[in-house]
C-alpha positions in Angstrom: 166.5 58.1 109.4 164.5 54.7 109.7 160.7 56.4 108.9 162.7 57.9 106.4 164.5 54.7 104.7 160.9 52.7 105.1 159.3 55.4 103.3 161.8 55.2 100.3 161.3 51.2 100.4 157.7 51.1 100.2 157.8 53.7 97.0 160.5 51.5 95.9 157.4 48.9 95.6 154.8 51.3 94.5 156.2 53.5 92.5 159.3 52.0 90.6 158.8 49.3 88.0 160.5 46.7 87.6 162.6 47.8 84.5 164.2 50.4 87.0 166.4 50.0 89.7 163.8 49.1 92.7 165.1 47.3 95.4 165.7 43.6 95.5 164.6 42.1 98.8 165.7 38.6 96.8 161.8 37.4 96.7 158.9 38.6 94.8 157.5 41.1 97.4 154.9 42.5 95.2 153.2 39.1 94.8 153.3 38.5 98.4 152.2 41.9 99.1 148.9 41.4 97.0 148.4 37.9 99.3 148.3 40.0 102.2 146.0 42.6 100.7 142.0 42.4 101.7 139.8 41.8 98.9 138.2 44.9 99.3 140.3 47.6 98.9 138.3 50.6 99.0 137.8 50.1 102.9 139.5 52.9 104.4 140.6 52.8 108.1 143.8 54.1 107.9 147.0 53.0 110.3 146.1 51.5 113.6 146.8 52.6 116.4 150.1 51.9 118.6 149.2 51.1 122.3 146.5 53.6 121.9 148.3 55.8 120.9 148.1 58.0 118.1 151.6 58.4 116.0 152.3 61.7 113.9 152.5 62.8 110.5 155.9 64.3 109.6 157.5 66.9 107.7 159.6 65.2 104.8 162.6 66.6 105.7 162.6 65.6 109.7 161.6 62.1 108.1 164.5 62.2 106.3 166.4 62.5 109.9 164.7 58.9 111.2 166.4 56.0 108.8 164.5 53.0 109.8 161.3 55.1 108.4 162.8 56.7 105.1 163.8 53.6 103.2 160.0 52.1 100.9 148.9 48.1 87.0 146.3 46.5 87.5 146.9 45.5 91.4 144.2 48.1 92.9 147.3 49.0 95.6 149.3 49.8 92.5 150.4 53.6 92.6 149.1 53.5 89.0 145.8 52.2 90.4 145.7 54.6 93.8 146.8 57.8 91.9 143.9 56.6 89.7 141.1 57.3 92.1 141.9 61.0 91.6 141.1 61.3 87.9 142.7 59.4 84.9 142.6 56.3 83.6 138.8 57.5 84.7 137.7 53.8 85.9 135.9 52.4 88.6 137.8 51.3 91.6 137.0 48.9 94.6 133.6 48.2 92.9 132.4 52.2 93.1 130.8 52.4 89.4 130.5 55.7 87.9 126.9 57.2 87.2 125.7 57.0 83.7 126.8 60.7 82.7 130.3 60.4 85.0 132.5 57.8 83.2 135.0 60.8 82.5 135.2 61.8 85.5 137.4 61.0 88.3 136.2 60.4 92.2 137.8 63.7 93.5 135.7 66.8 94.2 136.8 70.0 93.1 135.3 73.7 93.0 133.5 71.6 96.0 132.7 72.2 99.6 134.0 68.5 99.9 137.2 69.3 98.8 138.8 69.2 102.1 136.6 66.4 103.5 137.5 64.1 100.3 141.0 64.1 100.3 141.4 63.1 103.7 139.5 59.4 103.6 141.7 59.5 100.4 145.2 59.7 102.1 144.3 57.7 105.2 143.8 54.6 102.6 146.9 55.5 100.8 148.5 55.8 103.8 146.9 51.9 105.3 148.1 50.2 102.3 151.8 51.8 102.7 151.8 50.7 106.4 150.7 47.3 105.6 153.7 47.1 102.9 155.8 48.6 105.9 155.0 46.1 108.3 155.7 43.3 105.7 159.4 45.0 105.0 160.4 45.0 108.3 159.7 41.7 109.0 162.2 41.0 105.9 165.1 41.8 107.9 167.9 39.4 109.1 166.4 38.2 112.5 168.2 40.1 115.4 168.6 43.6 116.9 168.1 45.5 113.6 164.9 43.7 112.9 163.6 44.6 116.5 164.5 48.3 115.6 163.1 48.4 112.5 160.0 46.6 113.4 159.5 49.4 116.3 159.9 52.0 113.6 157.0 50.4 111.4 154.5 50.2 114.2 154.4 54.3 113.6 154.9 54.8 110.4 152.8 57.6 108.5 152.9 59.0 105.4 155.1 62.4 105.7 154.2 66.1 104.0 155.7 68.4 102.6 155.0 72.1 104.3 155.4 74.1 101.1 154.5 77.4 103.2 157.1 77.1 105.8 161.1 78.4 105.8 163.4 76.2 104.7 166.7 75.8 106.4 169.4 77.9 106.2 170.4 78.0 101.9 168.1 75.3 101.0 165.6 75.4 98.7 161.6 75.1 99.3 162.1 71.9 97.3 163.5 69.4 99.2 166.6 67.6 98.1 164.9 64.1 98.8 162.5 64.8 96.0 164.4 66.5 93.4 168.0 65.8 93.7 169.3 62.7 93.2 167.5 60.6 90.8 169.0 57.9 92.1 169.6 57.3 95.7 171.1 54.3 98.0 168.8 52.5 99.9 169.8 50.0 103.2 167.1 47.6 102.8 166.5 44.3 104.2 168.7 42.4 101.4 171.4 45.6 102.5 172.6 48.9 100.5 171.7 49.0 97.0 171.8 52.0 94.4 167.6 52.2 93.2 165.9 54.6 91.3 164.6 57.6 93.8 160.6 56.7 93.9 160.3 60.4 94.6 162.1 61.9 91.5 159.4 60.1 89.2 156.7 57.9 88.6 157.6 55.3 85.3 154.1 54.1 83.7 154.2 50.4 83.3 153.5 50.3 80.6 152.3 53.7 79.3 148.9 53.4 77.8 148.6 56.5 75.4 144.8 56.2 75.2 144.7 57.4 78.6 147.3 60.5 77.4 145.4 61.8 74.7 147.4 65.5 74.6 150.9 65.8 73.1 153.6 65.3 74.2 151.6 63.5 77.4 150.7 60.5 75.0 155.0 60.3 74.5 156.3 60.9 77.9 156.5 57.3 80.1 157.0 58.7 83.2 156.2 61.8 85.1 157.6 65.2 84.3 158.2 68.7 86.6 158.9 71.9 84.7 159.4 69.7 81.4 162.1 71.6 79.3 162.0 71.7 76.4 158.0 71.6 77.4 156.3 70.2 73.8 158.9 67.9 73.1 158.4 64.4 73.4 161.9 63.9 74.5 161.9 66.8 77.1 163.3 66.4 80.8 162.0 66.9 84.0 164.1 70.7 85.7 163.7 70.4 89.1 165.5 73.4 89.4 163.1 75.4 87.6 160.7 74.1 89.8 162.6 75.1 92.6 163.3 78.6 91.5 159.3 79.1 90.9 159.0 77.7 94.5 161.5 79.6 96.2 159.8 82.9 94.3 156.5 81.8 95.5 157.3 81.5 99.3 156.1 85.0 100.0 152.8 84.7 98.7 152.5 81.5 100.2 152.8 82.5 103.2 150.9 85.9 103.0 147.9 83.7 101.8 148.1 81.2 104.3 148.2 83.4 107.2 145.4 85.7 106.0 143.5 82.1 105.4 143.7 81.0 109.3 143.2 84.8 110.6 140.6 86.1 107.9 138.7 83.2 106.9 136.6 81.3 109.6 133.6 80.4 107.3 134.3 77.2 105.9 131.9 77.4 102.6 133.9 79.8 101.5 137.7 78.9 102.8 136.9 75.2 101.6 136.6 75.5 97.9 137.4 78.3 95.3 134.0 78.4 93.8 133.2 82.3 93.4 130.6 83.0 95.8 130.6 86.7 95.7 129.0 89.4 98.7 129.8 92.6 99.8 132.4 92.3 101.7 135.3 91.7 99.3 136.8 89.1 101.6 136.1 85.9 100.0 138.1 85.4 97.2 140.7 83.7 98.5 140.3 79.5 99.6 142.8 76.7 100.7 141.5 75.1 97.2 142.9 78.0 95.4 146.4 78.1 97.0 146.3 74.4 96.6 146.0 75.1 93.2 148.9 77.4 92.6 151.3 74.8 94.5 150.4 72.0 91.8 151.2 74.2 89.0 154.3 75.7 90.5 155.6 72.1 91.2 154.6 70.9 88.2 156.3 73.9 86.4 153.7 74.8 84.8 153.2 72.4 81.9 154.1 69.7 84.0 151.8 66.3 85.1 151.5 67.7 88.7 150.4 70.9 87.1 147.3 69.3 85.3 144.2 67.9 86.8 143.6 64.4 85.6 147.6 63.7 85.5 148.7 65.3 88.9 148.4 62.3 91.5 151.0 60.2 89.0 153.4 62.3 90.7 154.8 61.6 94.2 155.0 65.0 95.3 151.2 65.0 95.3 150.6 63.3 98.0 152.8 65.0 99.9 151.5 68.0 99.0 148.1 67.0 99.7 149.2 65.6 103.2 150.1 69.2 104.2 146.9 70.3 103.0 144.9 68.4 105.3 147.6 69.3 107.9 146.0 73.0 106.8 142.4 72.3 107.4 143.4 70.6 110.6 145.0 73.5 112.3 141.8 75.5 110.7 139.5 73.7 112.2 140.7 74.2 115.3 140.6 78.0 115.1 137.2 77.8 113.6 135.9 74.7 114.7 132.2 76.2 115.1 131.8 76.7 110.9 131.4 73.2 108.7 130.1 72.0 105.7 127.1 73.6 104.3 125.1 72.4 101.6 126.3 73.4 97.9 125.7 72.8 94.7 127.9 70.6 92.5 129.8 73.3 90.3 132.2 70.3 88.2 130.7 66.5 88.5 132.7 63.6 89.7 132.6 60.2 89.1 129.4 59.7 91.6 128.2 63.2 91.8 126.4 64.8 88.8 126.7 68.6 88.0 124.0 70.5 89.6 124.0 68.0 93.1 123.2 68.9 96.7 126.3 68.4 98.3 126.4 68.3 102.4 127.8 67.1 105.2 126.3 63.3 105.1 127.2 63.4 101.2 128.8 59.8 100.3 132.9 60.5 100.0 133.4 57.2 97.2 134.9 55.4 96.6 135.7 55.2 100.5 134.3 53.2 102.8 133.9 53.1 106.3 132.3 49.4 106.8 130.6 47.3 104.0 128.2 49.4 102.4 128.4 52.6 104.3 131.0 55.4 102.7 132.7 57.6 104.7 131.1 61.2 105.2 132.2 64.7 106.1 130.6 64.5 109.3 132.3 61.1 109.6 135.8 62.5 109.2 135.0 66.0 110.8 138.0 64.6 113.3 140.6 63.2 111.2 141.9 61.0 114.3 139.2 58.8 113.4 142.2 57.8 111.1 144.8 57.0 113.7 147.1 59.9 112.5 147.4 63.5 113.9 150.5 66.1 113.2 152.4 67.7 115.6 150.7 71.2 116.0 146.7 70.1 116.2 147.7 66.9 118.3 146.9 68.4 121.8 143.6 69.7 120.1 145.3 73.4 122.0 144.0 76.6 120.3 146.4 78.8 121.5 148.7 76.2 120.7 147.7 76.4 116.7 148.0 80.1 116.9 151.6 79.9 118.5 152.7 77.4 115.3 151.3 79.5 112.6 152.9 82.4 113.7 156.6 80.6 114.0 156.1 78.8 110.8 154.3 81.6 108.6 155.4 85.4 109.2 158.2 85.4 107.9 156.8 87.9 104.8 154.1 89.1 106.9 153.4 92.6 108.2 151.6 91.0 110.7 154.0 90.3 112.7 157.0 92.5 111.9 157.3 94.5 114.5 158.2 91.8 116.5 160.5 89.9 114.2 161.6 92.6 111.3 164.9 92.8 110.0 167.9 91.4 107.7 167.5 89.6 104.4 168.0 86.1 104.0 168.5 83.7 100.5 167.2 80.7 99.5 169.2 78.2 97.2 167.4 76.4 94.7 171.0 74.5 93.7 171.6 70.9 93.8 168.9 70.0 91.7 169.3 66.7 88.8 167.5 66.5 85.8 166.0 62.9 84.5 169.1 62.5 82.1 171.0 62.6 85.7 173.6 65.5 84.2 173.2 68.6 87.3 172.0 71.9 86.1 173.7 74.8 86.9 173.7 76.4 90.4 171.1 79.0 91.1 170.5 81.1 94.2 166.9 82.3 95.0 165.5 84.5 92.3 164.5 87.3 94.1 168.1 86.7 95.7 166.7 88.0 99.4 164.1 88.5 101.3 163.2 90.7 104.4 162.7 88.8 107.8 164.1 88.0 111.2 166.3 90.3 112.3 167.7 93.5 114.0 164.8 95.5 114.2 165.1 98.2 111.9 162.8 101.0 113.4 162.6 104.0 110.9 161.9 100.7 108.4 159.1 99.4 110.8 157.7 102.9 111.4 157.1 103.2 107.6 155.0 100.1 107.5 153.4 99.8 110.9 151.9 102.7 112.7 150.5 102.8 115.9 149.8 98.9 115.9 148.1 99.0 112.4 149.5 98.5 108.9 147.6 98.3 105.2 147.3 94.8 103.9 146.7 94.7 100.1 145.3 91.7 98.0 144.7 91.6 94.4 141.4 89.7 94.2 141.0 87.6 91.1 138.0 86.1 89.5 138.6 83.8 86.0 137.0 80.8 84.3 138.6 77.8 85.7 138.8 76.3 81.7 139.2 79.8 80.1 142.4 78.1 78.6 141.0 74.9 78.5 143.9 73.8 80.4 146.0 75.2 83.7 147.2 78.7 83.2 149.1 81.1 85.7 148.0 84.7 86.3 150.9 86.7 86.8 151.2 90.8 88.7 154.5 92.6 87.9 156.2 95.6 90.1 158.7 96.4 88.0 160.4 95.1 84.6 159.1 92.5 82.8 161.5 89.9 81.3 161.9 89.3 78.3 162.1 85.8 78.2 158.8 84.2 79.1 160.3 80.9 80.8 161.4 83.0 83.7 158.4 84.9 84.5 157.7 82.4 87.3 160.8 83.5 89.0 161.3 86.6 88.4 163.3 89.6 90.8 159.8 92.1 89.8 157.1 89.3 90.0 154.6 90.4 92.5 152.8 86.9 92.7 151.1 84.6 90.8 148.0 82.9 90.7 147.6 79.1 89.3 144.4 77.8 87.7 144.2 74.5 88.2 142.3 72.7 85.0 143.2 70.1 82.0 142.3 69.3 79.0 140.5 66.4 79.8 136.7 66.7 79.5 135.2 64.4 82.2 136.3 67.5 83.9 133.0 69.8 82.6 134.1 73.2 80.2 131.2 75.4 81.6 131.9 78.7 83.1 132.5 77.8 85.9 133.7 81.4 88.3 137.0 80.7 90.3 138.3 83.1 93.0 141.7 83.6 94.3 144.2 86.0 95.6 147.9 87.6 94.6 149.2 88.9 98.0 151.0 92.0 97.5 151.8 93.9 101.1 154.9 91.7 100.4 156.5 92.8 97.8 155.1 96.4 98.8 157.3 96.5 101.8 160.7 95.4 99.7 159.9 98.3 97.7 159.8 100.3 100.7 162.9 98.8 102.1 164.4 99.7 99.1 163.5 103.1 99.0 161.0 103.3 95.9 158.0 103.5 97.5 157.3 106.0 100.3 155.3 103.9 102.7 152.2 101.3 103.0 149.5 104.0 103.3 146.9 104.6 101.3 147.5 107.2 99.0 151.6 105.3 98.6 150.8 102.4 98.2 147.5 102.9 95.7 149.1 105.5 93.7 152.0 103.3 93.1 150.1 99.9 92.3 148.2 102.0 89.7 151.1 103.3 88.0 153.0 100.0 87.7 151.0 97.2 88.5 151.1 94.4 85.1 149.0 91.7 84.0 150.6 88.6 82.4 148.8 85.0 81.2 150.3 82.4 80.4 148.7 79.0 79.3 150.7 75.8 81.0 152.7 75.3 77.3 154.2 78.6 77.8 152.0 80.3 75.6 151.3 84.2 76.7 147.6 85.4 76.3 146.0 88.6 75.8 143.9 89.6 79.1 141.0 90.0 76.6 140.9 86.4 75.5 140.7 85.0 79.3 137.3 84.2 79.3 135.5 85.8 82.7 139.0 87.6 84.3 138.0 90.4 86.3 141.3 91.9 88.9 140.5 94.3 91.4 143.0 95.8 94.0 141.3 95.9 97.4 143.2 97.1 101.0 142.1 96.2 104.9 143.1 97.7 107.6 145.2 95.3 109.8 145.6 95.5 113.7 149.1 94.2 114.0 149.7 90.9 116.3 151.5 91.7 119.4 152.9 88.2 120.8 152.6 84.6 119.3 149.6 84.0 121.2 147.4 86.3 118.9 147.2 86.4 115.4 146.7 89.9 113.3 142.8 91.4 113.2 141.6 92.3 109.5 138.9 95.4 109.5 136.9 95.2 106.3 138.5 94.9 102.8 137.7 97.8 100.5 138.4 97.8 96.7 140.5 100.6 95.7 140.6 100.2 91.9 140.1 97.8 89.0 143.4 96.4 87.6 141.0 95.0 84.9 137.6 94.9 84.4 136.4 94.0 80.8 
């Protein structure tokens, strides 16, 4: 538990103000911390290295196993300040000025080829300054054996992630506990135990400036909300149950998307970015931006500041989030290390890159830099050990090794794989969860209360979905545009009865999938029509109707039939609103199928044959 317990100490300083509980180390850290700070903060070399060696990134909850670890406005190594580089309060930072037509804009490319490429400089100096503030804590302890220990635990801190595609453990929700749970938490700090406000429930604004807020109830709210409830109010709560429900819904399609994005995707222009970039194939509509996108929104809950552009790095999960998504493109790149950036043009400006821009590999990643006067570049962080940070599956640089992770961590839903691991049905708890008034909400089990997945084999089950090494994968591929709704909205496919009750769409037992768009209302952010692409996995949900007996089997003329006669659109805009189909400006939803050659050990991963569109869900 110490990575963990360092971790929780440095947020402490970051992320809680001083109004809240944060730790007392019995001095004025933050003022010594800004003493210790270069005067230039926008150089970006991440962690050092330890020995020569270089330490791992960790998933949260195995952090939360090493104590030493776990426990940690206007300063530029605020969190205000950092999460600022993203997108709002939309100013300069570390001396970067913004172009003449870019003041609204933040630094972050989206709808970009540099979308992976930017993030990572990004992380690397969020994680340098939270290593320096380690260091400093652990040299705050009583001088003695603990002091030694901790000390030896700071030398390899790195920031955690959160693996939002993986299995949880046994009745625990995709949510961890550490981020939702306890809005309060104990910490054993230098100074000893103390009761402080959990820097990973919420992020307080100190003070909130409303001007940078300008949409109600954001202008109201002074500290970050997830799945606000009720959602317009300007004294609503964060549910981090809800959240976790919507999560624990999601998992399938998660995973379905992932997999199919390491085994179907090997050209980086268009797995990089969601930008629609249409050809004949019908097999790139799907990108890691896209599922990226759907994660914010679900962990925002939909009207939530993680679910909207400019607000979403105020949040702590989102750097967590966003460390798992460079964990992604790592293991990607070493399955299809020979594709890389090509040149694009800017589809939405940035702060330093003007709509309409060649963007390509030895485009400037700012505010970043490498050395005075040189940014960092794609090309420059084509490795991202060049940061002094690596995570456990990409670390030996082992193909086979990549391939053997992805198909532990990610089958679980997958057809790809299940006739090697089929079988029982397992649930998910999304229970446990506190609400910012600290009162619990009330206990809830997965929504779609079980899932198919290791098992017994079950072969007259298998033989339905899988025949002679082969199986139907089906996709529902989406194109939309991104500020149709002028803020995020969530494209949902139904297989079954439709609630009701709007709220619990996200979760629902019949909900197919869901795609989230990923936009705001802010507009440094550009309103042109800009084409998205994404996908709604359905083989999924296809094979727990065959397991339940109401559909026959995966082939073509089942499985088609049946998506035609009871596949349903739903749109919903992030306040909860439900839209008509024909007032989403640019949705087109096409059903489309591939042929899939089965895996047949951990060492492979399944072989797509081309994707062909069977019908149009809609097509205006």
């Amino acid at each position: 538990m110490d990575l963990l317990l360092f971790f929780i100490l440095v947020l402490s300083v970051l992320v809680v103000p001083r109004v809240d509980a944060r730790y007392d180390y019995g001095r004025d850290v933050r003022r010594a911390l800004q003493r210790r700070q270069s005067t230039q903060p926008a150089i970006t070399t991440g962690a050092p290295r330890i020995n020569g060696t270089i330490p791992f990134r960790t998933e949260i909850r195995k952090l939360e196993e090493y104590h030493e670890q776990w426990n940690f406005q206007d300063d530029p190594y605020s969190w205000y300040r950092m999460a600022g580089i993203h997108a709002a309060p939309f100013v300069d930072y570390g001396g970067v000025a913004a172009l003449p037509d870019g003041g609204l804009n933040g630094y972050c490319t989206h709808v970009s080829n540099l979308f992976p490429t930017w993030h990572r400089p990004y992380l690397a100096y969020f994680e340098q300054v939270m290593y320096n503030i380690v260091q400093y804590i652990a040299s705050l302890y009583p001088v003695g054996p603990q002091r030694t220990r901790f000390q030896q635990a700071a030398q390899t801190f790195r920031m955690p992630y959160w693996d939002w595609a993986a299995m949880p453990p046994s009745d625990q929700s995709l949510l961890p506990l550490s981020i939702g749970g306890e809005p309060d938490i104990m910490a054993d700090g230098p100074n000893g135990p103390q009761l402080i406000a959990n820097p990973l429930f919420t992020y307080t604004f100190k003070p909130l400036d409303p001007s940078v807020f300008p949409e109600f109830p954001f202008f109201e709210w002074n500290n970050t909300k997830r799945a606000p409830t009720p959602s317009n109010s300007p004294r609503a709560i964060s549910n981090n149950s809800d959240v976790a429900r919507m999560l624990d819904a999601g998992l399938p399609q998660y995973q379905t998307r992932l997999y199919n994005l390491f085994a179907n995707n090997g050209n980086y222009s268009t797995w990089s970015n969601e930008a629609w970039i249409p050809d004949a194939s019908n097999s790139s509509y799907d990108s890691i931006e896209s599922l990226h996108d759907t994660i914010h929104i679900a962990a925002g809950g939909d009207s939530g500041h993680m679910a909207i552009i400019a607000y979403s790095a105020f949040d702590p999960i989102f750097f967590l989030h966003h460390a798992n998504v460079d964990r992604i493109f790592a293991m990607w790149q070493i399955l299809h290390n020979d594709s890389w950036v090509e040149p694009m043009a800017a589809l939405q400006p940035t702060r330093t890159i003007s709509y309409g821009d060649s963007q390509n590999s030895s485009t400037n990643l700012t505010p970043f830099f490498a050395h005075d006067g040189q940014f960092w570049t794609s090309d420059m962080v084509r490795d991202h050990q060049v940061f002094n940070y690596t995570y456990p599956e990409v670390a030996s640089k082992n193909r086979s090794e990549v391939i053997t992770a992805i198909n532990k961590l990610y089958t679980d839903f997958s057809a790809a794989r299940l006739s090697i691991k089929p079988g029982r049905r397992r649930h998910l708890r999304s229970e446990g969860f506190a609400n910012s008034t600290e009162s619990r909400l009330g206990s809830n089990k997965s929504t779609k209360g079980a899932f198919w997945n290791k098992g017994t084999p079950d072969v007259s089950f298998v033989n339905r979905i899988i025949k002679a090494g082969h199986y139907n994968e089906w996709v529902a591929n989406i194109v939309v545009n991104k500020h149709a709704m002028n803020t995020s909205f969530k494209i949902h496919l139904f297989l079954g009865r439709i609630p009701d009750d709007t709220s619990t769409w996200g979760s629902s037992h019949d909900l197919a999938g869901s795609l989230g768009v990923f936009a705001g209302q802010m507009t440094g952010f550009g309103k042109q029509g800009r084409q998205i692409s994404g996908t709604i996995p359905l083989t999924s949900t296809l094979i727990d109707h065959v397991y339940d007996g109401k559909l026959q089997s995966l082939d073509l003329m089942d499985a088609e039939a049946y998506l035609r006669d009871n596949l349903e659109i739903r749109v919903v805009a992030s306040n909860g609103t439900v839209v008509e189909t024909s007032q989403v400006d640019g949705l087109k939803i096409s059903v489309a199928s591939s042929y899939v050659k089965s895996a047949k050990s951990n060492a492979e991963l399944a072989s797509w044959g081309s994707v062909a569109s069977r019908f149009d869900l809609y097509a205006p």
